[in-house]
C-alpha positions, 0 to 999 in steps of 0.5 A: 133756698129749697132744700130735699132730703132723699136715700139715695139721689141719681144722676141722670136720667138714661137708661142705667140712671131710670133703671137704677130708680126702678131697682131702688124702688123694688128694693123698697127705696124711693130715691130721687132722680134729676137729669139735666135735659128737659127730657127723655131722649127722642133719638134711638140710640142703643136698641138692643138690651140682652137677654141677662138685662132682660132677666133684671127686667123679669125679676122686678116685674116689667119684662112684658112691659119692656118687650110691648116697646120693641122695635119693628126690627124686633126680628132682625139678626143679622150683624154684618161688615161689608164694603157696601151694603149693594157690595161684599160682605166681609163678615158676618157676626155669630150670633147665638140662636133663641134656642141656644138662649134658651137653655140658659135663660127663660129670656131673650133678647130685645130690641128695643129703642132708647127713645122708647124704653126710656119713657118705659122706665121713667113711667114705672120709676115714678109710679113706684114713688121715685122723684123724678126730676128733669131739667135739673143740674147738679152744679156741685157736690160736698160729700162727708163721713154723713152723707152728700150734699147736691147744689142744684139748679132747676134750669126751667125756673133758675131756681137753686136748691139743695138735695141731701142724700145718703148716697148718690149714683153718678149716672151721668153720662160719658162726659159726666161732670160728677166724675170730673167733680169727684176727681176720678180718673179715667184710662183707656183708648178715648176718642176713636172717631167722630162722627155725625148721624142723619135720617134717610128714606129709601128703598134697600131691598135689592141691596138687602138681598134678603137679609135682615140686619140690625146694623150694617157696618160699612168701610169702602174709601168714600164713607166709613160708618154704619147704616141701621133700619129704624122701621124695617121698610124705608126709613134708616139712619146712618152713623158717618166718620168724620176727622176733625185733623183733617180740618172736617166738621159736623156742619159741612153734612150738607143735604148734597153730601149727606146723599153721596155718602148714603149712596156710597155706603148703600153701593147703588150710585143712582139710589133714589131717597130722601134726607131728613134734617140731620138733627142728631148732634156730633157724637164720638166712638170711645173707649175708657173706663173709670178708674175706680167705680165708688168713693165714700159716698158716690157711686158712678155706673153706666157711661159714667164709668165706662163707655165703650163702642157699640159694636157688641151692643154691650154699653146699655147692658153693661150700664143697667146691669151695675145698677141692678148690682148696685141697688141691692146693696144700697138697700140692705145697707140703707136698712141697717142690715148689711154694714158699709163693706158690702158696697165696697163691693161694687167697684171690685165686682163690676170694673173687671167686668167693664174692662173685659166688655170694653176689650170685646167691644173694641175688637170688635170695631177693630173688625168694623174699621177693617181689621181681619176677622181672623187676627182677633178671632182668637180673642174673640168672646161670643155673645152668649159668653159675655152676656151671661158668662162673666164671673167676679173675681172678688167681692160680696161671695165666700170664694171657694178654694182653687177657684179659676180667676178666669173672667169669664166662664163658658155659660153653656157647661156654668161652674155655678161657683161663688161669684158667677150667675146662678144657672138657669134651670126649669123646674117641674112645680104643682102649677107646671115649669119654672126657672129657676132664676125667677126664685131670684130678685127678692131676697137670698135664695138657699137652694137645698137638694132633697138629700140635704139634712135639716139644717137650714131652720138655724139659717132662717133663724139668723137671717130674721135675726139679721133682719134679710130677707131669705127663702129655702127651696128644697128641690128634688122628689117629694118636695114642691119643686123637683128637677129631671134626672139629677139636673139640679145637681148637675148644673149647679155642681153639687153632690146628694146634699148640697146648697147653693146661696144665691144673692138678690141680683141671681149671683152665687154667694156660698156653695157646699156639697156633701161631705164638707167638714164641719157643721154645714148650717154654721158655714152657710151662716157665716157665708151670709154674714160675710155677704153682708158685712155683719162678720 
């Protein structure tokens, strides 16, 4: 029986799974990466990956790579609830303008299919020197105090072998049979609905009436699901409800009911199109979430310990964005340079967050089944806010005294507090602007503001001590960076003097301002070590 030894072994080749590969990689990990399928996914599935994945993106260099994919509905915004596309519009949601993102990021969004960033991912994952395996199924896991040991089958060949990891990344879907393997529960709503996806060419112009959605969700008494354009002209897919307790089935989807349910979600009775073969398999809306993220060795990210509808489009983000938590950490305690705490710290950090986005996302879908938009209004989170807003409540940051517990924080007027994302902020430099969130991805970030005194050659001293990677950008006049009117101060909450510790994923780990007591350069010391776990 073959056998394999690797850093860190990932299952499942989607989105959070060839993301986690990538980020590993840039980390300077080569992990290895089986999926059960024979590959990528050809359907669309997600499409829209925001503008705080697109930043994890731009830090490990495939921004551009990612945006030279995206769909051609690249330019749609409208997210709507109508009774039929033809008919009343119920309501449509707020959506944050490139201008608004662009105070607070040096990104955007992107809309861009799974079918295409899929392949995106794989291709730099491998050049990278990940081991990229399809094909392949995990049939069980042995996990101890050393590492895990992975009974795989390659299921072109039906070839058994053994993988041995150090540590493994669940990324293996919502149904995850590593999950079930590993014992860890779930909670939550579960299945909402079924349904079943089909291919249809039509002209939708007049029902359009000039609008450019990215999705339309439709509820009317003859068909409850979502219509979406996939090339902006003639060609759509829509999302049927079907209800298995009322003895309904994937395979009754004739071509003949298939043309009346378009025609219904459409409103035009007489619509002329086209149905293609509904190849795309029964799926389900649900929503749960893990009920812990880790055990000693196994880390599940993605649909694996979350799922939740898409209405938001909150899933794919939320599932690259632990892997990017995640993959740091692996590294510097993979190194030897952080202890085995730190990666405690990913189940504290990410599953309040999880919970937080499943929560929006099924408010939202309450909104899609025919809930009043003004009933959940009230507890409503705007997009820009639960991109970029969320905070942790505990985990790998020296918290600060009185710190809000709130999830969430209003990314507009940022706290910049231990535990939340670093703002952006464009800085003025020798070759023109910059964000301040590119400084971020590589290692710690210690910002200084000009006033500070020089305290910070003993933090670079310890950290090549600890053997972590760490940069000091003094920012202000005469320095090589310097900011417009005080705004670093400002944004990042600080008096003449203060420092701001950023993490490798752009997270604050330790803040202080002038006048704290006692020695600053032993308390950032202190900050980083306990980030590390090295206390």
């Amino acid at each position: 029986m073959k056998q394999h030894r690797t850093p860190v072994l990932i299952v499942g080749g989607g989105l959070t799974g060839l993301s986690a590969a990538v980020f590993l990689a840039h980390h300077g990990i080569a992990a290895t990466l089986v999926e059960r399928h024979p590959d990528t996914s050809i359907h669309p599935k997600a499409r829209a990956i925001n503008p705080r994945t697109m930043e994890l993106y731009r830090a490990v260099g495939m921004e551009e790579r990612v945006r030279a994919g995206r769909s051609p509905i690249s330019g749609n915004t409208d997210l709507v609830h109508v009774e039929s596309l033809a008919g009343k519009e119920r309501v449509r949601m707020p959506s944050a303008s490139p201008e608004d993102i662009g105070r607070i990021s040096p990104t955007q969004w992107t809309l861009i299919d799974q079918n295409q960033l899929e392949p995106i991912l794989r291709e730099r994952a491998v050049e990278a020197g990940a081991d990229v395996r399809f094909s392949t199924r995990v049939d069980g896991l042995q996990e101890d105090a050393e590492g895990v040991l992975a009974h795989t089958t390659d299921l072109s060949t039906g070839e058994s072998s053994q993988i041995h990891a150090r540590y493994v990344i669940a990324a293996d879907g919502s149904r995850s049979p590593l999950r079930e393997m590993l014992g860890i529960g779930a909670h939550g709503r579960g299945t909402i609905t079924n349904l079943v996806s089909f291919f249809f060419e039509a002209d939708l112009t007049q029902a359009l009436r000039g609008r450019r959605i990215i999705a339309a969700y439709v509820n009317n008494p003859e068909v409850r699901g979502t219509v979406i354009p996939i090339d902006n002209d003639r060609r759509w897919v829509i999302n049927v409800s079907f209800f298995p307790e009322q003895g309904q089935r994937a395979e009754d989807f004739t071509e003949e009911r298939c043309t009346a349910l378009v025609r219904a979600a459409v409103g035009v009775p007489d619509l002329p199109l086209k149905i293609e073969s509904a190849d795309m398999p029964a799926w389900d809306i649900s929503a749960r979430v893990a009920d812990t993220f880790a055990t000693r060795r196994v880390f599940v990210a993605g649909d694996a310990a979350h799922v939740m509808p898409p209405t938001g489009a909150f899933g794919a983000s939320t599932g690259i964005q632990d892997a990017y938590n995640l993959a740091w950490k692996l590294a510097l305690v993979l190194s030897g340079t952080a202890g085995p705490g730190l990666l405690e710290s990913y189940d504290a950090e990410r599953r309040p967050v999880a919970e937080e986005t499943v929560r929006q996302a099924m408010l939202r879908f309450a909104v899609r089944e025919g809930k009043q938009y003004q009933d959940v209004a009230a507890e409503l989170l705007d997009e820009t806010t639960m991109t970029f807003g969320y905070c942790y409540r505990s985990g790998a940051f020296a918290a600060e005294e009185g710190a809000p517990d709130a999830i969430v924080e209003d990314p507009a007027h940022p706290s910049a507090r231990p535990g939340a994302r670093a703002p952006h902020l464009q800085l003025d430099g020798p070759e023109g602007p910059v964000s301040v969130i590119d400084l971020y991805g590589d290692g710690f970030t210690l910002l200084v503001d000009e006033a500070a005194g020089r305290w910070t050659g003993a933090v670079e001293r310890e950290a090549e001590r600890l053997g972590v990677a760490l940069k000091v950008v003094r920012i202000g006049r005469g320095t090589r960076l310097w900011d417009q009117d005080g705004s670093f101060r400002r944004r990042y909450g600080l008096l003449a003097g203060g420092a701001v510790l950023v993490r490798p994923d752009g997270f604050v780990g330790w803040r202080t301002t002038a006048g704290r007591s006692g020695p600053v350069d032993q308390a950032a010391i202190d900050a980083l070590r306990g980030v590390l776990d090295r206390v």
